[in-house]
C-alpha positions as semicolon CSV with decimal commas, in nm:
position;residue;x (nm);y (nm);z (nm)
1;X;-4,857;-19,123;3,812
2;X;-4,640;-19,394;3,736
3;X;-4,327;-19,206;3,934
4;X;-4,570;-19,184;4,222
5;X;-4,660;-19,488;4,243
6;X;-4,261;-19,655;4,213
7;X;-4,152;-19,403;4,493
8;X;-4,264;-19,549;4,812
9;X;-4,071;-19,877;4,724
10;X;-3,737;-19,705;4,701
11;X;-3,700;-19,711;5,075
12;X;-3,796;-20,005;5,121
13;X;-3,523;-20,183;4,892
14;X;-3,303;-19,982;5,060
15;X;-3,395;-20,083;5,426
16;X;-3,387;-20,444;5,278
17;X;-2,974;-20,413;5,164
18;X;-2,942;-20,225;5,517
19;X;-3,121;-20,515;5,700
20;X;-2,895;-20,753;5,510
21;X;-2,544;-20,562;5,560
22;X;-2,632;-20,580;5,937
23;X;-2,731;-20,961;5,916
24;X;-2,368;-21,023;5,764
25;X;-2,219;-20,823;5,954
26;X;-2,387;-21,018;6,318
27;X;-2,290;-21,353;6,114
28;X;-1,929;-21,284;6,085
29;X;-1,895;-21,168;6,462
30;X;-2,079;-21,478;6,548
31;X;-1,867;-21,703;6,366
32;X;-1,500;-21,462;6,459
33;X;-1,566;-21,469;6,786
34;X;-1,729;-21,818;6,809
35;X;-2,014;-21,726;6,994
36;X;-2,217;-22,038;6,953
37;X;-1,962;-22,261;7,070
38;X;-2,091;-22,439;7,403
39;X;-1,885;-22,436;7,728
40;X;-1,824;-22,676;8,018
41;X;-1,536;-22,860;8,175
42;X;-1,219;-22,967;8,067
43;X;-1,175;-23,265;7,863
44;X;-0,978;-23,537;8,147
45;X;-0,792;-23,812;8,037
46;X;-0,611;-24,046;8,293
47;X;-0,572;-24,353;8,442
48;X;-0,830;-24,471;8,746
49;X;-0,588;-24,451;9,042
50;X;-0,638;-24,369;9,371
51;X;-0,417;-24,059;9,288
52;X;-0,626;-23,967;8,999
53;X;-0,920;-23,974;9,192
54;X;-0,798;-23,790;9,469
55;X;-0,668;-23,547;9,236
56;X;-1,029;-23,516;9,119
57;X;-1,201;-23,454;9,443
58;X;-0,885;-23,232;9,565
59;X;-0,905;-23,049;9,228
60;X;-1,247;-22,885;9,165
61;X;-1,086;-22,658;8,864
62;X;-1,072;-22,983;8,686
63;X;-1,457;-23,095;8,703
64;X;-1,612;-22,748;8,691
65;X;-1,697;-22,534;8,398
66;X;-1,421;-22,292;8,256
67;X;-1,611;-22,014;8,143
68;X;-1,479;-21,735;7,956
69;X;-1,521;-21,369;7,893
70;X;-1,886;-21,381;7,719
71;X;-1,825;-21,144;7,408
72;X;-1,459;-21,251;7,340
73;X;-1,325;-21,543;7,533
74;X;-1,419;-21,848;7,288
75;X;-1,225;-21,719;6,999
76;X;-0,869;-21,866;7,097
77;X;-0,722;-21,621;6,856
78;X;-0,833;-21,278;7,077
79;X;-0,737;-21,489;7,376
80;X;-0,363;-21,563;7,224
81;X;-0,319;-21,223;7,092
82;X;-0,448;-21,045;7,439
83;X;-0,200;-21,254;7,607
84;X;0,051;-21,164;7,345
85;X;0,006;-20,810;7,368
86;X;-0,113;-20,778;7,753
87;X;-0,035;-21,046;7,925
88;X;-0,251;-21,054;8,232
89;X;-0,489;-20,719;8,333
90;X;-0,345;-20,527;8,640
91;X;-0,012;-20,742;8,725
92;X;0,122;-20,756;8,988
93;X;0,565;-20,631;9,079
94;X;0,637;-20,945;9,289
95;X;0,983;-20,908;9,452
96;X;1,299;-21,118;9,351
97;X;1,674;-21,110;9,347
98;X;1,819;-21,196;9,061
99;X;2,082;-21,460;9,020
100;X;2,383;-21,528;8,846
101;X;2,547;-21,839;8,723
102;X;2,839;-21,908;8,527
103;X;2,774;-22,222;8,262
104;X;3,050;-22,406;8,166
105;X;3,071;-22,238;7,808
106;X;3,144;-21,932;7,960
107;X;2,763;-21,819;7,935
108;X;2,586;-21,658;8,203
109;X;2,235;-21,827;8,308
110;X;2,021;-21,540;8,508
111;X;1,673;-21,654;8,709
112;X;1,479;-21,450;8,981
113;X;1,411;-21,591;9,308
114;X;1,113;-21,515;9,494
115;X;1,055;-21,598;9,855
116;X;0,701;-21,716;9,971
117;X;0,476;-21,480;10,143
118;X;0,286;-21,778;10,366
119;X;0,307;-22,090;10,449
120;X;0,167;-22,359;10,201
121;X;-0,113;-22,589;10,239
122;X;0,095;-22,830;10,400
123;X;0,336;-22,613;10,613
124;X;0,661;-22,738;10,412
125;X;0,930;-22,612;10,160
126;X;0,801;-22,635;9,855
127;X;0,996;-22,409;9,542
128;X;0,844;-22,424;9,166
129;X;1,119;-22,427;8,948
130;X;0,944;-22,203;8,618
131;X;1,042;-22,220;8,303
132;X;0,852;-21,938;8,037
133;X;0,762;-21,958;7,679
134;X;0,999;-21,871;7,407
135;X;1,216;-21,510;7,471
136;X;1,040;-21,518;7,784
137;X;1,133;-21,424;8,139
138;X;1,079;-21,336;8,489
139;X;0,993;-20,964;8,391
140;X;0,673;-21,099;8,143
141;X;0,293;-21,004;8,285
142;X;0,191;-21,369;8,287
143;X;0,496;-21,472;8,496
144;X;0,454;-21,188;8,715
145;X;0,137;-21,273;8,757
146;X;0,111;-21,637;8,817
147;X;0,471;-21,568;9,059
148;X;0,257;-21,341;9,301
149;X;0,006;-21,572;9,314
150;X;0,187;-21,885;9,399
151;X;0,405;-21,684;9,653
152;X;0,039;-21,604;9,837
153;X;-0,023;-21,967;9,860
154;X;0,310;-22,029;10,002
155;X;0,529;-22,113;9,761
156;X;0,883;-22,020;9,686
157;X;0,963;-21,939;9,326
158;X;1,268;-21,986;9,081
159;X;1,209;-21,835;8,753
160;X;1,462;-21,901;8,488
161;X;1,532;-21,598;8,217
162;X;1,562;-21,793;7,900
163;X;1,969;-21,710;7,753
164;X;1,913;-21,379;7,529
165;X;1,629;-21,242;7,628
166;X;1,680;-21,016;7,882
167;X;1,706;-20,711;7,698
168;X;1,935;-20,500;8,002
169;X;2,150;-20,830;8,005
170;X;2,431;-20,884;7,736
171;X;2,546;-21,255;7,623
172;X;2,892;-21,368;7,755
173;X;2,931;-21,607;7,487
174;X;2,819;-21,654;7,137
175;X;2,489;-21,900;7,243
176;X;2,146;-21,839;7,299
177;X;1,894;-22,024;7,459
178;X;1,710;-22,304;7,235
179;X;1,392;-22,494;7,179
180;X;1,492;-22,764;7,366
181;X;1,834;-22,665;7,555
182;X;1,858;-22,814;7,915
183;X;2,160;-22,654;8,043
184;X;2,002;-22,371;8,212
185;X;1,718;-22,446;8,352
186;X;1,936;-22,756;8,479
187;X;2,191;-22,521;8,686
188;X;1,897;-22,335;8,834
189;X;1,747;-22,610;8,987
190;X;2,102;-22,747;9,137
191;X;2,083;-22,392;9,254
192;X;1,785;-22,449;9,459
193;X;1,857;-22,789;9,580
194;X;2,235;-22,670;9,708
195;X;2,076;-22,347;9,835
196;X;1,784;-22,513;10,005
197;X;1,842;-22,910;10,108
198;X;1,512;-22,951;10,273
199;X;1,297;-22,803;9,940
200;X;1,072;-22,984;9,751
201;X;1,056;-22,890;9,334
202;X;0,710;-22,832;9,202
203;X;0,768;-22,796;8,775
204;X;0,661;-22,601;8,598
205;X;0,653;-22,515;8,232
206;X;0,476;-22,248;7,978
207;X;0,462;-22,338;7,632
208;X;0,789;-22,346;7,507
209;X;0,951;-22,402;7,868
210;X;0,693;-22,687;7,917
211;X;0,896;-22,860;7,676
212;X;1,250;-22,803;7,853
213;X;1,111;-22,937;8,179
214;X;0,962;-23,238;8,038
215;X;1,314;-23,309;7,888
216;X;1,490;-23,199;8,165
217;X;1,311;-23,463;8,387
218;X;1,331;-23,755;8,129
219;X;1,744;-23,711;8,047
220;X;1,844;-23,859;8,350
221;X;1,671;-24,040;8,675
222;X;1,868;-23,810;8,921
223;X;1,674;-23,495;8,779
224;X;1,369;-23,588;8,930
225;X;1,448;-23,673;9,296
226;X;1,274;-23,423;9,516
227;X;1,039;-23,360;9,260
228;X;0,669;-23,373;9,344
229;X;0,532;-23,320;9,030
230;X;0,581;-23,167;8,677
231;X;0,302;-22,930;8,489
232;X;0,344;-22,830;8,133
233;X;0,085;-22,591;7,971
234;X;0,030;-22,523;7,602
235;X;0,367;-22,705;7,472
236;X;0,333;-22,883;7,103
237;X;0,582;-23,212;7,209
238;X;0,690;-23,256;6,874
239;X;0,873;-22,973;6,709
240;X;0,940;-23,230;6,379
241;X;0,597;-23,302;6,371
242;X;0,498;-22,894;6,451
243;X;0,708;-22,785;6,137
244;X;0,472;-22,859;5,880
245;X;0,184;-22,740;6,052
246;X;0,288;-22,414;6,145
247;X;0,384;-22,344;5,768
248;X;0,000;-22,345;5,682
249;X;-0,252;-22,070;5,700
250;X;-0,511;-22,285;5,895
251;X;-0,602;-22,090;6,169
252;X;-0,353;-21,842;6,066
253;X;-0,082;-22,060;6,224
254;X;0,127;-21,930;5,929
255;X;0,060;-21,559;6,024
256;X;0,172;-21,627;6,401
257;X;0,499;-21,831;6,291
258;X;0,552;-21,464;6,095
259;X;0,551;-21,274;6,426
260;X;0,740;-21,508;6,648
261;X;1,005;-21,475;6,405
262;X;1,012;-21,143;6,400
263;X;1,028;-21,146;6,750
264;X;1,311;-21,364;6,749
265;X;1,489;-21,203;6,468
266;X;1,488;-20,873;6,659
267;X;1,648;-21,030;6,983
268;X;1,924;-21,243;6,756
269;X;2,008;-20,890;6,631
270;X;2,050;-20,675;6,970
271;X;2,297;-20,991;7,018
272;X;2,464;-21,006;6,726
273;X;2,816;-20,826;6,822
274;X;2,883;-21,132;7,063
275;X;2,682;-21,413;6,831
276;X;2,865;-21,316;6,505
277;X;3,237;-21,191;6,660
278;X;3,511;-21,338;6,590
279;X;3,627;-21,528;6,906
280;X;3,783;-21,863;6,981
281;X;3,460;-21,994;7,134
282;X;3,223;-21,880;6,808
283;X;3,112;-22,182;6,683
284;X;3,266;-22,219;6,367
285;X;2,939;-22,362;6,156
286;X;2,842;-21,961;6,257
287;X;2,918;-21,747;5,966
288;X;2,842;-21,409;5,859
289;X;2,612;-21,604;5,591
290;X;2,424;-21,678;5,840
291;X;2,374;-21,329;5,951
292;X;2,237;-21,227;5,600
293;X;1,985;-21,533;5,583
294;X;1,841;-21,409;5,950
295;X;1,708;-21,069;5,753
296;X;1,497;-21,236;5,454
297;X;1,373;-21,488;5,698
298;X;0,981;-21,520;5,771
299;X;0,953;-21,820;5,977
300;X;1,100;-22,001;6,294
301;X;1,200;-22,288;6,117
302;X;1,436;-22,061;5,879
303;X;1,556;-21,932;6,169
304;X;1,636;-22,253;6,356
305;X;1,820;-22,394;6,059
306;X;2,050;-22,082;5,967
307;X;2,145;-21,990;6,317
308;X;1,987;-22,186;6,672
309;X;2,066;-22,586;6,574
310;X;2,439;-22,473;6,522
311;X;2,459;-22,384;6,872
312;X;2,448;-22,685;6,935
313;X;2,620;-22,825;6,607
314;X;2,332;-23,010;6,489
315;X;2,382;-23,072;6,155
316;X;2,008;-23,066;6,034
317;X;1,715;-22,888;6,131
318;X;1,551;-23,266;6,172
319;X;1,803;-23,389;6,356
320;X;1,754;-23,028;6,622
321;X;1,381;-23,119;6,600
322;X;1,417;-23,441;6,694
323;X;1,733;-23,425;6,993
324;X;1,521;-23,101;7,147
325;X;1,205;-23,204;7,156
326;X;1,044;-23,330;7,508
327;X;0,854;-23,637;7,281
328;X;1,152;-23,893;7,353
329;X;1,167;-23,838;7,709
330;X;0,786;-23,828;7,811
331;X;0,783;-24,204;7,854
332;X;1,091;-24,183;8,132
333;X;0,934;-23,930;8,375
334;X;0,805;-24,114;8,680
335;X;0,631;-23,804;8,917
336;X;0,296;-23,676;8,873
337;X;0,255;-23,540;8,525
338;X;-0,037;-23,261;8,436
339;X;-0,009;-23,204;8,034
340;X;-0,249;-22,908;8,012
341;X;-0,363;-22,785;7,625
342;X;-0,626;-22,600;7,480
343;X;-0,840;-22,745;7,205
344;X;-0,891;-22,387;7,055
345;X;-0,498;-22,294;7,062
346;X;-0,407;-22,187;6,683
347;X;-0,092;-22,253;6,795
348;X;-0,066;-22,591;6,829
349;X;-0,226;-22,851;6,604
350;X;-0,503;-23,093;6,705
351;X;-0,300;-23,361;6,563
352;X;-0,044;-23,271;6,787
353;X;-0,247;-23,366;7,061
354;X;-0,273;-23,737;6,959
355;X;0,066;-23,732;7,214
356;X;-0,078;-23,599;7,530
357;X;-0,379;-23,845;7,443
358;X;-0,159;-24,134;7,401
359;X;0,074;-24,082;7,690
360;X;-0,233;-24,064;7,952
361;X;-0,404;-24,398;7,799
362;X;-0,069;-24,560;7,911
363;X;0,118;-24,411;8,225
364;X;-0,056;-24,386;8,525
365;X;0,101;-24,069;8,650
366;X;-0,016;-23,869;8,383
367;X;-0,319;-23,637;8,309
368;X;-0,417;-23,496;7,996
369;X;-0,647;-23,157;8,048
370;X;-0,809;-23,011;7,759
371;X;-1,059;-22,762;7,765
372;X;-1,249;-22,583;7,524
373;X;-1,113;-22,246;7,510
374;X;-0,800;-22,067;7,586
375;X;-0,612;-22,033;7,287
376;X;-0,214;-22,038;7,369
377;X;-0,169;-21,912;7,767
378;X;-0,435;-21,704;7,741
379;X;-0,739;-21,913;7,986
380;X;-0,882;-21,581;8,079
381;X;-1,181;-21,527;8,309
382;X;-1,408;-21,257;8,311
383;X;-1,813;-21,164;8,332
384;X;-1,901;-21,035;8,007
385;X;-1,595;-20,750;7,856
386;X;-1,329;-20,721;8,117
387;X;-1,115;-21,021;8,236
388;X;-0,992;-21,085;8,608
389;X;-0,619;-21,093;8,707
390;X;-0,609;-21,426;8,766
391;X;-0,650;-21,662;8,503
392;X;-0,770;-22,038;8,478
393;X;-0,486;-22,141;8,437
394;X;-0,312;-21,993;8,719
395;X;-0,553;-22,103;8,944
396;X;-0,495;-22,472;8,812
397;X;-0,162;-22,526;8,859
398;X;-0,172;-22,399;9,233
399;X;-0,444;-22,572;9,280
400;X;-0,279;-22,903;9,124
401;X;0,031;-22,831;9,300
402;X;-0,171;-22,796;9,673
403;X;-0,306;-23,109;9,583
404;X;0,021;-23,291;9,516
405;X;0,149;-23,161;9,847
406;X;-0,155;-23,318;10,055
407;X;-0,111;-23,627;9,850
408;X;0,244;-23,682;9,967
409;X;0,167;-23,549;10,303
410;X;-0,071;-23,815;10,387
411;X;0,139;-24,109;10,255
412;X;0,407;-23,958;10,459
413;X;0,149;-23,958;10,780
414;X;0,005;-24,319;10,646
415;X;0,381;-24,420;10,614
416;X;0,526;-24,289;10,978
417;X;0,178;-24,438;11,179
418;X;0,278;-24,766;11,008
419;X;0,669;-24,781;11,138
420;X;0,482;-24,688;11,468
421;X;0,257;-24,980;11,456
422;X;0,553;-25,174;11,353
423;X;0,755;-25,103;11,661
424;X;0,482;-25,175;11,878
């Protein structure tokens, strides 16, 4: 009697561990995929000038809701990792020639040019100068991508191939590009303004390549005439203040640092016949040592101090982190300035951000966009699964860039009716 009776409540135990496997199971996807976590518009900070606010009203991107793939697009980590492993959904093969420049070290600088395919919003020459994230170049999905669209809006663009990482393309001398290296991105854009006297340069720089332009237009004055305005998306500003925080496993920063130096260890190596030869232009910090510490090494910052800084004989990895980095130069750049981050990016630090944030509160030509979701060049859009071609963040910069080009359209107009009035 007794077994009869106990029986019946088997199954129900049962259902009760199944019922709370299930409930863990929903809590876990909730929290990996951060389900709860609201949306709406970017986080603006600027300065109240009649710029910034016609930047606003010209800008819509800027005030509306970014709204990510429902199941997946508020985890920043699925939206880094899809952009590290996809890039962008159905890209586009834009067009270019590829071109060839000698540097004075006897390296070879390579970036794709790619005519427009309209005219732009204001009927002018306009080129946007592009520089990638790290080891990337004019061949990557996202470049591709945002390339096709700004030719459809009538843009010319000038992507540069960052020094190495070109796989077809062999090194003529024992240097790779750098964190914070100028010199190529430099010659390209001499290119363009030799090539084309009438253009105006639209910046623009991913990650990485955000920081180049940013210290490409704060070196010298002369770098930023014909220069409507500079965008920079998903750069950290401060590689000596980066360093620590991409050591730690918050947000698995310490996992991606892993990767990226794998990445980079793989490309040192396919270059390593010309890097480690003997030659009289090997730089002669560059030993096979050197070679043998690039194997065991797990992180970019190993990497930087055993082999890139002595490219450029720095003779610490502080002393790289601090001459590369954009942070120095921020204050010096004069044109329109969009700093674009994402406050879910495990890539870079929220303290990190404290620059961007600081920089807006005091220069007028800067704004600070932040929105909620994106994780690191990711800013995909989508209904519920599948995301769209275009990203957010393609459409921004276009969109920022049209604006830029009305802006200085009408002061030109404002600024020939007044000579007019003048001569009257």
């Amino acid at each position: 009697m007794n077994s009869l009776m106990e029986t019946p409540e088997l199954p129900a135990v049962f259902d009760g561990v199944k019922l709370a496997a299930v409930a863990a199971v929903l809590y876990i996807i909730v929290r990996c995929l951060n389900l709860k976590s609201p949306t709406g518009p970017p986080e603006l900070l600027y300065q109240d000038t009649p710029l910034s606010r016609f930047l606003i009203k010209s800008c819509p991107l800027l005030t509306k809701e970014y709204i990510p793939p429902l199941i997946w697009g508020k985890s920043g980590h699925i939206q880094t990792a899809l952009y590290g492993k996809m890039g962008r959904v159905r890209s586009p093969h834009p067009y270019g020639l590829r071109k060839y420049l000698t540097m004075s070290d006897g390296a070879t600088a390579t970036f794709d040019l790619f005519e427009p395919l309209t005219e732009n919003c204001v009927r002018e020459d306009v080129t946007m100068v592009i520089c990638p994230g790290i080891a990337n170049h004019s061949e990557k999905q996202y470049i591709r991508t945002f390339v096709d669209y700004a030719q459809k809006n009538g843009y010319r663009c000038a992507v540069l191939n960052h020094l190495g990482a070109l796989p077809n393309i062999e090194l003529t001398s024992p240097r790779m590009f750098t964190y914070g290296c100028t010199w190529e991105f430099g010659a390209m854009v001499n290119y363009i303004k030799k090539t084309y006297p009438q253009t105006q340069l639209v910046v623009v720089g991913f990650s990485l390549g955000g920081n180049i332009v940013c210290k490409y237009l704060g070196e010298n004055q002369s770098n930023q005439e014909n220069v409507l305005c500079c965008v920079s998306v998903c750069q950290g500003y401060s590689a000596l203040r980066a360093q620590e925080t991409f050591m730690q496993w918050d947000q698995c920063r310490r996992f991606y640092n892993f990767l990226m130096a794998d990445n980079m260890k793989k490309i040192i190596l396919s270059h390593r016949h010309t890097l480690f030869a003997e030659s009289s232009k090997k730089p002669h910090t560059l030993v096979e040592t050197d070679l043998s510490r690039l194997h065991t090494a797990t992180s970019l910052m190993q990497i930087d101090d055993n082999i890139m800084r002595k490219f450029h004989g720095y003779s610490t990895l502080k002393e790289y982190y601090e001459q590369e980095s954009c942070l120095h130069y921020l204050n010096k750049i004069s044109v329109p300035l969009l700093l674009v981050n994402a406050a879910d990016d495990p890539l870079v630090h929220d303290s990190l951000l404290s620059i961007p944030r600081a920089l807006s509160e005091k220069r007028e030509n800067v704004m600070f966009v932040l929105p909620l979701h994106g994780g690191h060049l990711g800013f995909f859009e989508g209904a519920v699964l599948f995301p769209e071609p275009l990203t957010w963040m393609d459409k921004l910069v276009v969109q920022y860039a049209n604006a830029i080009c009305q802006w200085e359209r009408n002061k030109s107009q404002c600024s020939d009716t007044e000579q007019s009035s003048g001569q009257e």
